[in-house]
C-alpha positions in Angstrom: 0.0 0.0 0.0 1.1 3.5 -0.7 0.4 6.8 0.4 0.8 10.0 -2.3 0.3 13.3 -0.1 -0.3 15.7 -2.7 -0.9 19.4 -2.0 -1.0 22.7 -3.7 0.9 25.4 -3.5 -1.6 27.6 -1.1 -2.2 24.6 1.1 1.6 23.9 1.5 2.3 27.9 2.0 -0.5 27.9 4.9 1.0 24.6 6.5 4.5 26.6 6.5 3.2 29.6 7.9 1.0 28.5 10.1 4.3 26.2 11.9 7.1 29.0 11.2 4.7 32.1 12.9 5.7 31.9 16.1 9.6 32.1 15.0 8.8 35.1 12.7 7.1 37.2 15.9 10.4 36.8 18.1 10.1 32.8 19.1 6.4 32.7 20.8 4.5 35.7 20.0 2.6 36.0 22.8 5.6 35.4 24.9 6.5 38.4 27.7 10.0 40.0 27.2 10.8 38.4 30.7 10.6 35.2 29.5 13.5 35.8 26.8 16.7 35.5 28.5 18.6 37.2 25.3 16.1 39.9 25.7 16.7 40.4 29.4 20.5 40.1 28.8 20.3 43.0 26.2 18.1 45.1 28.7 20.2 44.6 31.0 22.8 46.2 29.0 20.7 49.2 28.3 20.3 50.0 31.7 23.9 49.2 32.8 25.0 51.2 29.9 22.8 54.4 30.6 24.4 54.7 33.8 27.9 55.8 32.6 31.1 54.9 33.5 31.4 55.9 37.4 32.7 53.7 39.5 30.5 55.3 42.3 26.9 53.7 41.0 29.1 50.0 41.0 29.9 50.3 45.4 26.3 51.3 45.5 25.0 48.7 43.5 27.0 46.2 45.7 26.0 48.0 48.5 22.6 47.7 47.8 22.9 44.2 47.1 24.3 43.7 50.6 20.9 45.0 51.9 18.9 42.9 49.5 20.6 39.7 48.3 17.7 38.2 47.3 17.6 40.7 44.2 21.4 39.9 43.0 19.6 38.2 39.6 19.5 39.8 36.4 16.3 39.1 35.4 14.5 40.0 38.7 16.6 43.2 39.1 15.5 44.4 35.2 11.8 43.1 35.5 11.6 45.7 38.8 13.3 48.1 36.9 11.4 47.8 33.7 7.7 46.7 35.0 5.3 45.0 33.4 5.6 46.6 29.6 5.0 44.8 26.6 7.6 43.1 24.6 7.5 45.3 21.9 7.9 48.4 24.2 10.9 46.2 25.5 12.4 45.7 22.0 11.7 49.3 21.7 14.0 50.2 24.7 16.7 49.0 23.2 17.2 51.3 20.6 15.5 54.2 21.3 17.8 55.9 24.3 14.9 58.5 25.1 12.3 55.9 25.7 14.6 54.0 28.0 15.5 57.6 30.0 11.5 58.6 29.8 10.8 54.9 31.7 14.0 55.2 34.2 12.8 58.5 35.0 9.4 57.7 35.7 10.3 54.7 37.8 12.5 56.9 40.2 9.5 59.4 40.0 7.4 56.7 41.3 9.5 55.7 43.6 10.0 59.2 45.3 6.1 59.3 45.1 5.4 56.1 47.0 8.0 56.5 49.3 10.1 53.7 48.1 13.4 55.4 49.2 16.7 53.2 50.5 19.2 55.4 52.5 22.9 54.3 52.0 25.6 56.2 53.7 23.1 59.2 54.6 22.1 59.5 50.9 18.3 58.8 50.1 18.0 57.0 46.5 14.9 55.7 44.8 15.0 52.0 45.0 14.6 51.8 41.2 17.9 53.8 40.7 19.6 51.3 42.7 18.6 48.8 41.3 20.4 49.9 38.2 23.0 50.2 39.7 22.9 47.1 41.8 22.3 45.7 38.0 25.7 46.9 37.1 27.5 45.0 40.1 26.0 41.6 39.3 27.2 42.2 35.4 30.1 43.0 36.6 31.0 40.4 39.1 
């Protein structure tokens, strides 16, 4: 017994399609940017990389973590930093510089407005800003 599989063209397109889709949208498309580690990893270079080049956010960022262990992980540290946002705002943030500052911003504004304030060595910091920089001591170490 033998089995001929014959298809058209449209029937073999929509078969391809329909398996390849949710490669094409950025591996699941209704996947959260949290749940990409490459993603995360190139956030977390965002942030680290908007902070500059002083030595002085690093000891905080280590101090910080000395306070909090429990946040030394990249992914937790950028998920608190970046909030719930859609994955293409995420893949947004990584090229546009002034959406990245607009949402840094605002997450230090909240902070401030909520209270959430940490005070290392008699310096008050929103805990959002810290956890940039506490982001650039676990990349770096």
């Amino acid at each position: 017994m033998s089995f001929e599989f014959r298809a058209d063209r449209r029937r073999f397109l929509g078969i391809v399609t329909f398996a390849l889709a949710p490669e094409a949208l950025g591996r699941h498309g209704d996947m959260q940017y949290k749940e990409d580690p490459i993603l995360v990893t190139a956030l977390a270079r965002r942030i680290v990389g908007s902070l500059g080049n002083s030595g002085s956010g690093y000891e905080v960022g280590r101090t910080y973590l000395q306070i909090h262990p429990q946040e030394a992980q990249v992914g937790h540290l950028v998920n608190a930093i970046i909030g719930n946002i859609e994955r293409s705002d995420a893949h947004r943030l990584l090229t546009d510089d002034d959406a990245l500052q607009n949402v840094l911003r605002g997450r230090r504004l909240q902070d401030f407005e909520k209270g959430e304030l940490v005070t290392i060595d008699g310096w008050f910091f929103a805990r959002s800003e810290l956890r940039c920089c506490a982001l650039a001591a676990v990349a770096i170490t």
